[in-house]
C-alpha positions as CSV (number, residue, x, y, z in Angstrom):
1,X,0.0,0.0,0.0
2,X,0.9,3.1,-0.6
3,X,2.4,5.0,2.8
4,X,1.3,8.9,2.5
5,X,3.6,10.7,5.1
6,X,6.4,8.1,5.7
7,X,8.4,10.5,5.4
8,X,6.2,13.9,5.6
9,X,5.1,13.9,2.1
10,X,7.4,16.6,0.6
11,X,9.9,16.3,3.9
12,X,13.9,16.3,2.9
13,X,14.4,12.4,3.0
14,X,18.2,11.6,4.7
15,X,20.4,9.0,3.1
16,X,19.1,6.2,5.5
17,X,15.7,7.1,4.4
18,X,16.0,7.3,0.5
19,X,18.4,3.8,1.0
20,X,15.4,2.1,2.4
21,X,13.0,3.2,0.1
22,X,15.3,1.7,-2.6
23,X,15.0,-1.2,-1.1
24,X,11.7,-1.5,-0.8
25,X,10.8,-0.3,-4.2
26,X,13.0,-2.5,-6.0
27,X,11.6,-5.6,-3.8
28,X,8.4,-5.1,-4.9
29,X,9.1,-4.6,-8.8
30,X,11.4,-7.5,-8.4
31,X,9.3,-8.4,-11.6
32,X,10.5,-6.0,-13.7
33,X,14.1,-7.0,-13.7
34,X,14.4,-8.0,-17.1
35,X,15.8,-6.2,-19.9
36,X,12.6,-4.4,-20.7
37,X,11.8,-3.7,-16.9
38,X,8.9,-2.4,-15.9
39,X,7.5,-3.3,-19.5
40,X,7.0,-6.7,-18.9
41,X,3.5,-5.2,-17.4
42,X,2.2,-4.0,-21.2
43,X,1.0,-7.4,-22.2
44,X,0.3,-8.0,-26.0
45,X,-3.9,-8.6,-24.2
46,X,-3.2,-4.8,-22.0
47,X,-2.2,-3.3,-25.5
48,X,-5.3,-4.7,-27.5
49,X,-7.6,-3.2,-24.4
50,X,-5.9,0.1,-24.7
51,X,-7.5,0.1,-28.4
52,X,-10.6,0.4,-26.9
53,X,-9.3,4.0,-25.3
54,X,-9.9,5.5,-28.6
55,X,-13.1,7.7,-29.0
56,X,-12.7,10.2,-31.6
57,X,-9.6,9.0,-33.6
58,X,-7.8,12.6,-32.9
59,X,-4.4,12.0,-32.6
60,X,-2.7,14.9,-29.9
61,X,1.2,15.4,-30.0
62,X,2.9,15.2,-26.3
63,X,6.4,16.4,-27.4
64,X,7.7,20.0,-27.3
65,X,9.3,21.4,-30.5
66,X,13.5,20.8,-30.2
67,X,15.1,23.7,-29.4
68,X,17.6,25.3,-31.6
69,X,18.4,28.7,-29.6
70,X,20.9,28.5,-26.5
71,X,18.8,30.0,-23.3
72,X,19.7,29.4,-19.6
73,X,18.2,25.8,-19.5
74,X,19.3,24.8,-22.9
75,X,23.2,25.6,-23.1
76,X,23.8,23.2,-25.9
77,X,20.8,23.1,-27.6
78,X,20.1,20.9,-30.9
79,X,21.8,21.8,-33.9
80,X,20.2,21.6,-37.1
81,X,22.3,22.7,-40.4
82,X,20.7,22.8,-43.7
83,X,23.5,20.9,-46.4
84,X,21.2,22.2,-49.3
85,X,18.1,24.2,-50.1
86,X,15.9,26.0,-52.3
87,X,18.3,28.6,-54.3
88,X,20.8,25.9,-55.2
89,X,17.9,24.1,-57.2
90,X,16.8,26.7,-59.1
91,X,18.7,25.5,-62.1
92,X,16.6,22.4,-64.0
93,X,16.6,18.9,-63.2
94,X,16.5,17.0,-59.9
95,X,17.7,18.5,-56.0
96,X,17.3,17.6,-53.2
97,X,16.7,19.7,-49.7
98,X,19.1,18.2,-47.6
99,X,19.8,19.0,-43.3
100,X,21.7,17.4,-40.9
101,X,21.0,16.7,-37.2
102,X,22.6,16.4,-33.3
103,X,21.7,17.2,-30.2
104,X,22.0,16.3,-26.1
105,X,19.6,13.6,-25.6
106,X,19.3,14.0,-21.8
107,X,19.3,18.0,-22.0
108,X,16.8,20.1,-20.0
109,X,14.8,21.3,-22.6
110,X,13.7,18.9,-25.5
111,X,11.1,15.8,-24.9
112,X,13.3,12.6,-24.5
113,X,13.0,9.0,-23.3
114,X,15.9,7.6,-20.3
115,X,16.4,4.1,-21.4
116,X,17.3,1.5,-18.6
117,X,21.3,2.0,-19.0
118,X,20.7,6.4,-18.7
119,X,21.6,5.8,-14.6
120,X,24.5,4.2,-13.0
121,X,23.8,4.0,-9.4
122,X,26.4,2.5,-6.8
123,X,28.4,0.8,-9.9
124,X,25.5,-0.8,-11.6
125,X,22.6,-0.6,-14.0
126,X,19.4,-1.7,-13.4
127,X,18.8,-5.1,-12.1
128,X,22.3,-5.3,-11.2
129,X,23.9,-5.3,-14.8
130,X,27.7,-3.9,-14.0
131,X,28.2,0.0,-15.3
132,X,31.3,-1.4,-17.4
133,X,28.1,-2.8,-19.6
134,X,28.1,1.0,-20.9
135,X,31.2,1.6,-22.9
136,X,33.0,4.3,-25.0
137,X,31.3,2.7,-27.7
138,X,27.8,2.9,-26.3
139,X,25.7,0.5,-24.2
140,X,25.8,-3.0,-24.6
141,X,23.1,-3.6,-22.5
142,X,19.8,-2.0,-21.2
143,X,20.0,0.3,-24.3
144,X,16.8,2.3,-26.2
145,X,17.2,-0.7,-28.7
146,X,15.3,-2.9,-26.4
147,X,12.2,-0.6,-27.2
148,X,12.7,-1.2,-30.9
149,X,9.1,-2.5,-31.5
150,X,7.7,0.5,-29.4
151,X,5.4,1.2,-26.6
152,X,2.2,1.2,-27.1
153,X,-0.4,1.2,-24.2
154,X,-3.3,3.2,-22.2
155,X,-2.0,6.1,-21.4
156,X,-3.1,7.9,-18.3
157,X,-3.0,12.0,-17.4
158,X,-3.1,13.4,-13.6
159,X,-3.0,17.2,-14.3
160,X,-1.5,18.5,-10.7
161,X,-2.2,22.2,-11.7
162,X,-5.4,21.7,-12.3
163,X,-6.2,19.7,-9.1
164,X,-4.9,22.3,-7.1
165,X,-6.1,25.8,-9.1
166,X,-3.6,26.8,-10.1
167,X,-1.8,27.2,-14.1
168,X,1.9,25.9,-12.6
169,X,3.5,24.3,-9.9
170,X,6.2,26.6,-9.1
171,X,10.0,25.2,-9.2
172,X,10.8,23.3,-6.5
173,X,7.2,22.0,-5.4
174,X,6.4,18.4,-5.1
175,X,4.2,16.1,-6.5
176,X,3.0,13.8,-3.4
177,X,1.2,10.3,-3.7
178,X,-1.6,12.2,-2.2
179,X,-1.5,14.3,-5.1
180,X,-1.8,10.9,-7.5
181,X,-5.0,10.0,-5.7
182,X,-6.5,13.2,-5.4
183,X,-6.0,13.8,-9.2
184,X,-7.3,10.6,-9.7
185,X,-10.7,11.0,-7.8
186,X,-11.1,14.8,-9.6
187,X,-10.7,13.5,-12.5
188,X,-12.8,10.3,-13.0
189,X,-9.9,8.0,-13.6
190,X,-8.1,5.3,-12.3
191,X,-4.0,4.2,-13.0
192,X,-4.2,0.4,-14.1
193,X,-1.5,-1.9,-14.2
194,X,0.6,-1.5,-17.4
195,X,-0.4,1.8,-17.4
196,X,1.9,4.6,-19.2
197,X,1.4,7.5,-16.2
198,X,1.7,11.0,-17.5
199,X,2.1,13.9,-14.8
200,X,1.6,17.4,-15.5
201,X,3.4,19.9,-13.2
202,X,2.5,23.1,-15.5
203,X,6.4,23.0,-16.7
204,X,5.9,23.8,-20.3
205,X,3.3,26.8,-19.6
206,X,5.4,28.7,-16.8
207,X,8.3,28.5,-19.6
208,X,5.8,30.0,-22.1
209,X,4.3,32.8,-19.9
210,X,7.5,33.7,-17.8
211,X,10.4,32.3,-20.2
212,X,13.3,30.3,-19.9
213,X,15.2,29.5,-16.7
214,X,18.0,27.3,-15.3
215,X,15.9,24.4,-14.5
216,X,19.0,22.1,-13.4
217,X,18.5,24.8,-10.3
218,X,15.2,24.9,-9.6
219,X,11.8,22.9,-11.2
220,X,8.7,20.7,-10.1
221,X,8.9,17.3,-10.0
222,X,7.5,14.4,-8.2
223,X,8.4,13.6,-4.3
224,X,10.6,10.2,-4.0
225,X,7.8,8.8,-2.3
226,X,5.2,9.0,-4.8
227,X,7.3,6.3,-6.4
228,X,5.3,4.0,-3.9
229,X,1.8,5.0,-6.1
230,X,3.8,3.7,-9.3
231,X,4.7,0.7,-7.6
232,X,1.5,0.0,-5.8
233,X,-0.1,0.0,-9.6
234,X,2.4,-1.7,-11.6
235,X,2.9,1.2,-14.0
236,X,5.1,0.7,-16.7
237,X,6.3,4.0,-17.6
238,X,6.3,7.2,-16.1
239,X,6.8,11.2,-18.5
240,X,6.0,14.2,-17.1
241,X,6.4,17.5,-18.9
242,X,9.4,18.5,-16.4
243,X,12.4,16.4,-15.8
244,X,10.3,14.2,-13.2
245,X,12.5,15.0,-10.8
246,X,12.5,17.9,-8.0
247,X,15.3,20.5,-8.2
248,X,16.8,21.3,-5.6
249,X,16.5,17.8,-4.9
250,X,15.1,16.4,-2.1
251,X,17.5,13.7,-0.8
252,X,20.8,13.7,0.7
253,X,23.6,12.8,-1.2
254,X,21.4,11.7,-4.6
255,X,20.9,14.5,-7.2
256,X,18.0,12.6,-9.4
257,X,16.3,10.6,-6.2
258,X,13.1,10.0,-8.9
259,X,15.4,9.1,-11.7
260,X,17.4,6.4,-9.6
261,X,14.1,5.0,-8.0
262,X,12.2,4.7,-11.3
263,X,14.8,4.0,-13.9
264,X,17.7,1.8,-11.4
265,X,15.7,0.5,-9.0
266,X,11.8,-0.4,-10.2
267,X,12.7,-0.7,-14.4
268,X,10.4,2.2,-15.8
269,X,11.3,4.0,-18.4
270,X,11.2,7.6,-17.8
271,X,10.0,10.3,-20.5
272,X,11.6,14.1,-19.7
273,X,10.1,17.7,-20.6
274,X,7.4,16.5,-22.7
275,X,4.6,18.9,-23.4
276,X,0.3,18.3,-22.5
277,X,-1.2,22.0,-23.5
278,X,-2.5,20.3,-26.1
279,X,-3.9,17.6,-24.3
280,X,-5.0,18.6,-21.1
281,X,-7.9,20.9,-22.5
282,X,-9.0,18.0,-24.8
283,X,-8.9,15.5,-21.8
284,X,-11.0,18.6,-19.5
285,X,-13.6,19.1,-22.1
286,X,-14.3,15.4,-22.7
287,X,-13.8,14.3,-19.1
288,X,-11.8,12.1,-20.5
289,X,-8.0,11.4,-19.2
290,X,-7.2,8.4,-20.4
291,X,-6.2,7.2,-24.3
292,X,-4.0,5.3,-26.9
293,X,-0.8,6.2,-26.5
294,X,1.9,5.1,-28.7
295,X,5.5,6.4,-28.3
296,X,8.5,5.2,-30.9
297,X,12.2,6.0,-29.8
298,X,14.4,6.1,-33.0
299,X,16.4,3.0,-33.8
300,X,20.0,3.6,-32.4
301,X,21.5,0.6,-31.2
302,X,23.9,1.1,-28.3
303,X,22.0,5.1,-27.4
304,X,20.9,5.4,-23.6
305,X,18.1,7.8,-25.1
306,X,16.3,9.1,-28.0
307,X,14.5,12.3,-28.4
308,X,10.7,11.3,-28.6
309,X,7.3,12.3,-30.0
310,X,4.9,10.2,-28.0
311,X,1.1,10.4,-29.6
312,X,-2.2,10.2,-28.2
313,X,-4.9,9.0,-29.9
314,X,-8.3,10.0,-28.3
């Protein structure tokens, strides 16, 4: 069951404390220790069911546009170079516009999946595979290949702002269990096993009203402890449209305390800074917050990420 309070909901958890709760989270998603973790909960029969999520057919983006321009929480952003374009065709025959592409995968800015290898916690990988698994070369194990086929599932939507009135949570607010179940019973739903879980914290519109800050110093993210909702339901992966994770953070000694629960410890797959102000007011005006949602990470191989565009279909 899920513990509200143990510690104070958004209380500053002390080593001992976040070690236990480890412990305890990983012993209870013992299940999910394979190499698709927490996936093994998305059954081929949970993924027909989710079909029956669709409504209306509309399909909904949940991925911000990549940024291009440096600003205080995207020092190296994505760089995107034309190679050749419109004026060098104008001769006849055949060209081709042509562009090239890079970026940081696990920046603070553009909508990204973590696969299983993204943390290294006390000299390991997720269900124990040893850190030297990741290599100069990329990682041998645990990598975004393992999600070549996709995910595809019932996706789920707790809006925090709106359960609390307000358009944002403010950096550095939590998201409590209590806020899970609160969001749940406002808004007619209910998280199912092999449920993908999508949390909004307001990220995307505070950046849009107020502009750009240095997020790696300050955002909203969910408490360590609300892990225990995740667990208690079996979800199978977990995106918000912040990083997931509090900042400053809120346990001693661990700079990502969300990131090493979900990811090292219980097998989810985490998705970072995606984007639901295109959803939410869909989901609000139907009543409506769960869907279809498929998500397809680009094929590379040995890549401890990929930027993202999940879709909802509603």
């Amino acid at each position: 069951m899920v513990t509200h309070g143990r510690p104070a909901a958004t209380a500053r958890l002390t080593a001992a404390q976040f070690d236990a709760l480890y412990r305890s989270l990983a012993s209870v998603t013992s299940w999910a220790a394979g190499e698709r973790g927490a996936l093994a909960a998305l059954t081929p029969g949970r993924v027909r069911a989710a079909a029956g999520e669709v409504r209306t057919g509309r399909t909904v983006t949940l991925a911000a546009p990549v940024e291009t321009s440096p600003g205080p929480d995207s020092p190296e952003p994505a760089r995107h170079e034309m190679r050749s374009w419109g004026e060098q065709g104008t001769a006849s025959g055949l060209h081709f516009a042509r562009d090239s592409f890079a970026m940081n995968v696990h920046g603070d800015t553009d909508s990204h999946l973590d696969a299983l290898c993204h943390v290294i916690y006390d000299g390991t990988l997720h269900g124990g595979v040893a850190a030297s698994s990741v290599t100069p070369a990329g990682a041998t194990a645990l990598s975004v290949d393992s999600l070549r086929d996709g995910i595809v599932g019932r996706g789920v939507l707790l809006d925090i702002p709106r359960l609390r009135g307000v358009p944002w949570l403010e950096p550095g607010d939590h998201v409590t269990a209590g806020d899970l179940v609160a969001a749940e019973e406002a808004q007619h739903v209910r998280v199912t096993e092999g449920d993908l879980l999508f949390v909004r914290v307001g990220h995307r519109r505070r950046r849009a009203e107020l502009g750009a800050w240095k997020t790696s110093d300050a955002r909203a993210g969910l408490h360590p402890t609300a892990l225990e909702f995740l667990a208690e339901r079996r979800v199978c992966v977990l995106g918000s449209d912040g990083n997931n994770d509090t900042a400053p953070s809120s346990t001693e000694g661990v700079g990502f305390p969300v990131h090493v629960l979900g990811i090292h410890a219980m097998g989810l797959h985490l998705l970072d800074y995606l984007q639901f102000e295109d959803l939410a007011p869909l989901c609000a005006a139907q009543d409506r917050w769960s869907f279809l949602c498929a998500i397809a990470p680009l094929r590379l191989p040995a890549a401890t990420g990929s930027p993202v565009n999940p879709i909802a279909v509603l």
